[in-house]
Backbone as CSV, one residue per row, in Angstrom:
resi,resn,N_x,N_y,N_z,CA_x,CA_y,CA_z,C_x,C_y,C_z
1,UNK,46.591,110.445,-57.647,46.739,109.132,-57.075,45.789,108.884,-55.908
2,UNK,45.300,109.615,-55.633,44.161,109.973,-54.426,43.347,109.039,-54.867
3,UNK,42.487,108.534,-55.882,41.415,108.095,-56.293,42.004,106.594,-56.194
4,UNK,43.287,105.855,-56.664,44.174,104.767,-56.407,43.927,104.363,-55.088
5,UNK,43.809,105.217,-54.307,43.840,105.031,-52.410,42.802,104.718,-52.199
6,UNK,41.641,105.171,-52.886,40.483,105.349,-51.901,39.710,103.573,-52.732
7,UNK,40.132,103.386,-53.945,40.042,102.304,-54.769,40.034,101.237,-54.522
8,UNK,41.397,101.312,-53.646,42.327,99.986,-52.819,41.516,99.700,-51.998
9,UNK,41.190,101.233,-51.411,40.798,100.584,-50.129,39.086,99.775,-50.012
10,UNK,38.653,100.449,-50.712,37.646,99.623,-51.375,37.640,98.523,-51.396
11,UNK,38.508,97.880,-52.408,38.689,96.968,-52.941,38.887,96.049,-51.689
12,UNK,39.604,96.716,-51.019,40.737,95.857,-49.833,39.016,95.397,-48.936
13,UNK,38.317,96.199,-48.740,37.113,96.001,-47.450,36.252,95.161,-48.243
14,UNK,36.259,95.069,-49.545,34.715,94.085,-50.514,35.903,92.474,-49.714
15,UNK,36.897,92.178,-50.275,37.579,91.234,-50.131,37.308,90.878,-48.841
16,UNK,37.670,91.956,-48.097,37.784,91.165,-46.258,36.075,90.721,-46.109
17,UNK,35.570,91.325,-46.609,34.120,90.565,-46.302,34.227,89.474,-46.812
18,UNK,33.786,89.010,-48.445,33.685,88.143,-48.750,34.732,86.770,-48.168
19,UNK,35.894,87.212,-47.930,36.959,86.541,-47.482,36.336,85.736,-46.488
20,UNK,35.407,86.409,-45.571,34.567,85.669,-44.050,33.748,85.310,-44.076
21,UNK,32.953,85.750,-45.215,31.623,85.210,-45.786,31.236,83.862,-45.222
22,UNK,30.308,83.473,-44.992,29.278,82.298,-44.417,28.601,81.476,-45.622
23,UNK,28.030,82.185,-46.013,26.552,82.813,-47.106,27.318,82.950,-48.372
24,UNK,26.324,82.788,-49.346,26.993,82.638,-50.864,25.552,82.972,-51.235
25,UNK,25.366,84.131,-51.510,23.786,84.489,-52.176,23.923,86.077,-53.401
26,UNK,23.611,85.929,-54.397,23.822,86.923,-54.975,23.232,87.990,-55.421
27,UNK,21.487,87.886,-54.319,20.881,88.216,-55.091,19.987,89.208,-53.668
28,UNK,19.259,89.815,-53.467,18.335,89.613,-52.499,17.680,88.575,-51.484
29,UNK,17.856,88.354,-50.318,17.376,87.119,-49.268,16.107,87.462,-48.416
30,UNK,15.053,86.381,-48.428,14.150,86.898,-47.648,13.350,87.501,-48.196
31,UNK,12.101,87.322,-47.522,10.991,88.071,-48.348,11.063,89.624,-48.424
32,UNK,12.048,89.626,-47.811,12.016,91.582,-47.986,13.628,91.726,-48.551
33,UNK,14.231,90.292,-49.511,14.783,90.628,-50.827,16.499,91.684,-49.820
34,UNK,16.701,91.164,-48.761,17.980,92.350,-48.084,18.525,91.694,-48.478
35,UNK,20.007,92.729,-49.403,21.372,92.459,-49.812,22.150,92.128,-48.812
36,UNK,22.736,91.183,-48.652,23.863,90.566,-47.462,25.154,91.408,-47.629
37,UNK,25.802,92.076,-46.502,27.110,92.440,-46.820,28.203,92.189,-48.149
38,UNK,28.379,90.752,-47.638,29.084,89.865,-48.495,28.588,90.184,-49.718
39,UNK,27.489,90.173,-50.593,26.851,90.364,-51.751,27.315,91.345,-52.235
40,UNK,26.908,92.607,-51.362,27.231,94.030,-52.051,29.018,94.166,-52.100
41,UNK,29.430,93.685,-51.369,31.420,93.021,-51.210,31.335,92.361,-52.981
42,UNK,30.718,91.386,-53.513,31.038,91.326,-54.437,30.530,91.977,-55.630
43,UNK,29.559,92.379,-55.723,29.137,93.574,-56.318,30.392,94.684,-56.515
44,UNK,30.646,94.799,-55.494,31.807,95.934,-55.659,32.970,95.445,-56.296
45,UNK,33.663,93.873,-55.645,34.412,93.591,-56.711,33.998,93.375,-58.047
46,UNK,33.257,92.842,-58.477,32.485,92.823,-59.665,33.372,93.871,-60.490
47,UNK,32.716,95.659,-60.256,32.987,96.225,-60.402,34.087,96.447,-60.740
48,UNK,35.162,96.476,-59.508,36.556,96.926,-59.964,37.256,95.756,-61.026
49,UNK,36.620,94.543,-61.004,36.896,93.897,-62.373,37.309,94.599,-63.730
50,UNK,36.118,95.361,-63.427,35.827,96.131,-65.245,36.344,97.391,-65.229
51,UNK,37.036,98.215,-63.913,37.518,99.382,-63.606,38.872,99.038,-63.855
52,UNK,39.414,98.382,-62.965,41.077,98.088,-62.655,41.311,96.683,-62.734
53,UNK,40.858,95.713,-63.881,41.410,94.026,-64.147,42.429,93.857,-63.089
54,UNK,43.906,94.467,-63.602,44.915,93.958,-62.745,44.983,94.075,-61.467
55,UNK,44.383,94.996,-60.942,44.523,95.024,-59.353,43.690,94.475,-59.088
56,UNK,42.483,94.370,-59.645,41.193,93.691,-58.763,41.609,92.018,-58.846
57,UNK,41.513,91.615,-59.764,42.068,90.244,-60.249,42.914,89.533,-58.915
58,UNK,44.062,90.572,-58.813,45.206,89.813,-57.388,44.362,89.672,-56.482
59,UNK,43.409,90.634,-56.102,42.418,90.233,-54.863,41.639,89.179,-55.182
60,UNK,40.883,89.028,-56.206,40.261,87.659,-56.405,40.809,86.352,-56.844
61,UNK,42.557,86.200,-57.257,43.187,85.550,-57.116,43.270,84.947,-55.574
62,UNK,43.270,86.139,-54.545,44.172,86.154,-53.253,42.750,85.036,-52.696
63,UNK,41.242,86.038,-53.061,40.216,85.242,-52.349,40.245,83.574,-52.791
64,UNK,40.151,83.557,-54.189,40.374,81.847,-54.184,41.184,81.239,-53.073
65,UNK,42.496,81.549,-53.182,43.065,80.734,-52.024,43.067,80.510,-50.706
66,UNK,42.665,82.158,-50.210,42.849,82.142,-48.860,41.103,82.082,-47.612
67,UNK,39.993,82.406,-49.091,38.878,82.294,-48.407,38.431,81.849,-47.768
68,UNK,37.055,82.085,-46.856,35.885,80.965,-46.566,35.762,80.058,-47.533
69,UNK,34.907,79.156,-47.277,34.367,78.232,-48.711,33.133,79.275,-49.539
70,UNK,32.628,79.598,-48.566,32.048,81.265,-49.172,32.584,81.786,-50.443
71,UNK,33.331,82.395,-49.363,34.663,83.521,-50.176,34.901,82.865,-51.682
72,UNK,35.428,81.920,-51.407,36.338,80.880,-52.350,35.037,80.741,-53.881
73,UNK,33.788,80.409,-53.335,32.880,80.828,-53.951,32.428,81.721,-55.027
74,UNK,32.755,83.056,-54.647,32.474,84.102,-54.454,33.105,84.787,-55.768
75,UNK,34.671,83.651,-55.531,35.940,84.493,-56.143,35.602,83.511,-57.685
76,UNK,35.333,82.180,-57.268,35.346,81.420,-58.779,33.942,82.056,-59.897
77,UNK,33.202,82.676,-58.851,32.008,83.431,-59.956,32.532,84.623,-59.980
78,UNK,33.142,85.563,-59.778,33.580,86.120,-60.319,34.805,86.253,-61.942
79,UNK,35.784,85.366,-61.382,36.659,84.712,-62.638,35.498,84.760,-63.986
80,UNK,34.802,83.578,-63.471,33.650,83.301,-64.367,33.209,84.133,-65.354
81,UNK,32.481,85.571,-65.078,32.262,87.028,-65.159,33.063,87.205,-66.124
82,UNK,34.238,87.134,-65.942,35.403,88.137,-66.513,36.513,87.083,-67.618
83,UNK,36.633,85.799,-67.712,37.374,85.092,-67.692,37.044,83.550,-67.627
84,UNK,36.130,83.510,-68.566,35.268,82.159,-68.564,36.353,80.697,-68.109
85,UNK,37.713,80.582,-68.573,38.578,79.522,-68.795,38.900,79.837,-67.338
86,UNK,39.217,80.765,-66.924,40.064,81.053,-65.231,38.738,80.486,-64.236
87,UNK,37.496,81.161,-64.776,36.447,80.068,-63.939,36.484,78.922,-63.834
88,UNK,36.596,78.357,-64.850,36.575,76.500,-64.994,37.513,76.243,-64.680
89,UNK,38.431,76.535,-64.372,39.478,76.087,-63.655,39.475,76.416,-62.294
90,UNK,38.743,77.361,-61.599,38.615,77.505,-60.207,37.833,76.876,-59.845
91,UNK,36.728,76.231,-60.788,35.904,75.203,-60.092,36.386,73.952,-60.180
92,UNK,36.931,73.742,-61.017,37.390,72.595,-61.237,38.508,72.090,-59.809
93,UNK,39.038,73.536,-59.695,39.930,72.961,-58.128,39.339,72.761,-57.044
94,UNK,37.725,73.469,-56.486,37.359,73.933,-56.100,35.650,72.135,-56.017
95,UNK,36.081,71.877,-57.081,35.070,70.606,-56.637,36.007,69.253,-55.884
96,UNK,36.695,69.904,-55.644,37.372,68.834,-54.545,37.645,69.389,-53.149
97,UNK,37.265,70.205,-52.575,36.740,70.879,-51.611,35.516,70.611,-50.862
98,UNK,35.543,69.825,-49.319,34.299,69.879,-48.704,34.281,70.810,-47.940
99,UNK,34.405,72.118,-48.006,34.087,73.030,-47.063,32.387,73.489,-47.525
100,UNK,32.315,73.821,-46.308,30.459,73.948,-46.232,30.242,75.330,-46.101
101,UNK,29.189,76.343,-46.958,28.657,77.289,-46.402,26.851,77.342,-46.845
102,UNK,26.003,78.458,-46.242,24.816,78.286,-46.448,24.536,78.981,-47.793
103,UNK,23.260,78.617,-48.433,23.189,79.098,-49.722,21.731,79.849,-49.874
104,UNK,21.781,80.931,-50.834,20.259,81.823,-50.519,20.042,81.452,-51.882
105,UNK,18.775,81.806,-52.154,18.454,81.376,-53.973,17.007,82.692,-53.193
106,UNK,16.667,83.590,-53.406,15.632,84.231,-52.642,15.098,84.131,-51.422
107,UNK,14.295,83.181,-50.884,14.040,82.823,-49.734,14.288,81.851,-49.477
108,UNK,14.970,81.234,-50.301,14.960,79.461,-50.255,16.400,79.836,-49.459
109,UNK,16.595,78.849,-48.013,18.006,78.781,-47.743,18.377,77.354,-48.114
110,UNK,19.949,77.042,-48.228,20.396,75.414,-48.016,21.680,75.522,-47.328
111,UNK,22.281,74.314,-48.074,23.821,74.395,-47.140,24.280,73.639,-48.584
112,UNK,25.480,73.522,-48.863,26.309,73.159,-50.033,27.971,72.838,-49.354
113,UNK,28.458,72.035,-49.746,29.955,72.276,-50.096,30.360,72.576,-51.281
114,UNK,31.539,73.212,-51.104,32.293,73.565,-52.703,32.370,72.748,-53.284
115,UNK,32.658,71.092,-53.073,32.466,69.881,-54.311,31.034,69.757,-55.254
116,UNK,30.090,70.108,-54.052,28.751,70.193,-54.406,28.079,71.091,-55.704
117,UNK,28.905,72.479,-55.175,28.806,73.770,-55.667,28.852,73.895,-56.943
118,UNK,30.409,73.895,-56.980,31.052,73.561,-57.903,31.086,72.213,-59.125
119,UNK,30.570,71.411,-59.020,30.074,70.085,-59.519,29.001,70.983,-60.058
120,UNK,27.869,71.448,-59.644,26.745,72.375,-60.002,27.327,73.113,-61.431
121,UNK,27.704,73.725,-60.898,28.628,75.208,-61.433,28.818,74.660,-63.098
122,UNK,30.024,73.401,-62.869,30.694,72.698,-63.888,29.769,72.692,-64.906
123,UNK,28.544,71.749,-64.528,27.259,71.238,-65.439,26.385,72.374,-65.773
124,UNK,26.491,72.930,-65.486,26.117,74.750,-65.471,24.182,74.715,-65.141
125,UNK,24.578,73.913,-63.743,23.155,73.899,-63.246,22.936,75.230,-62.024
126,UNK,24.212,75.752,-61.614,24.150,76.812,-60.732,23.668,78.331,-61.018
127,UNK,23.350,78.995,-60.654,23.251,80.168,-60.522,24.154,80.862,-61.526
């Protein structure tokens, strides 16, 4: 059960990042391409997606609701990933949301709200 612990806790620290997240970038930022905390936070959930569904899932359940607009972000591309119908439905809640965070596409920065985002997302003009 040792490996359960160390899993969680994992799991538990990708979440608290993304949870505070600012930034919504998935990729490398900047001409020297650096992974943002938050990024490698979902990377890792990513991961425990395809390791542990049910436990990881409650955390990216938990991030939809309780996130940044980041976070909240973060959590509906993930769904997405794993659960194409649970995506469209997190965006779909999620384009009625003006919360604002900044957005990386490589070097390019912007700013977005989740109506914005997500409206994107829907038409499947996003990332």
């Amino acid at each position: 059960m040792v490996g359960f612990g160390k899993r969680d806790r994992e799991l538990d620290a990708a979440v608290e990042e993304i949870g505070k997240a600012d930034t919504l970038a998935f990729g490398g930022v900047g001409f020297a391409g650096q992974i943002l905390p938050a990024t490698e936070a979902y990377r890792r959930l990513a991961q425990g997606l395809h390791e542990d569904p049910d436990r990881a899932r409650k955390k990216v359940d938990w991030l939809l609701a309780h996130g940044s607009p980041a976070g909240r972000a973060y959590a509906a591309a993930l769904l997405d990933g794993v659960d194409p119908a649970a995506g469209r439905a997190a965006w779909e809640r999620l384009r009625h949301d003006d919360g604002e965070f900044t957005t990386f596409s490589g070097c390019v920065m912007g700013r977005a709200t989740l109506r914005e985002y997500a409206t994107e997302r829907l038409a499947g003009d996003a990332p």
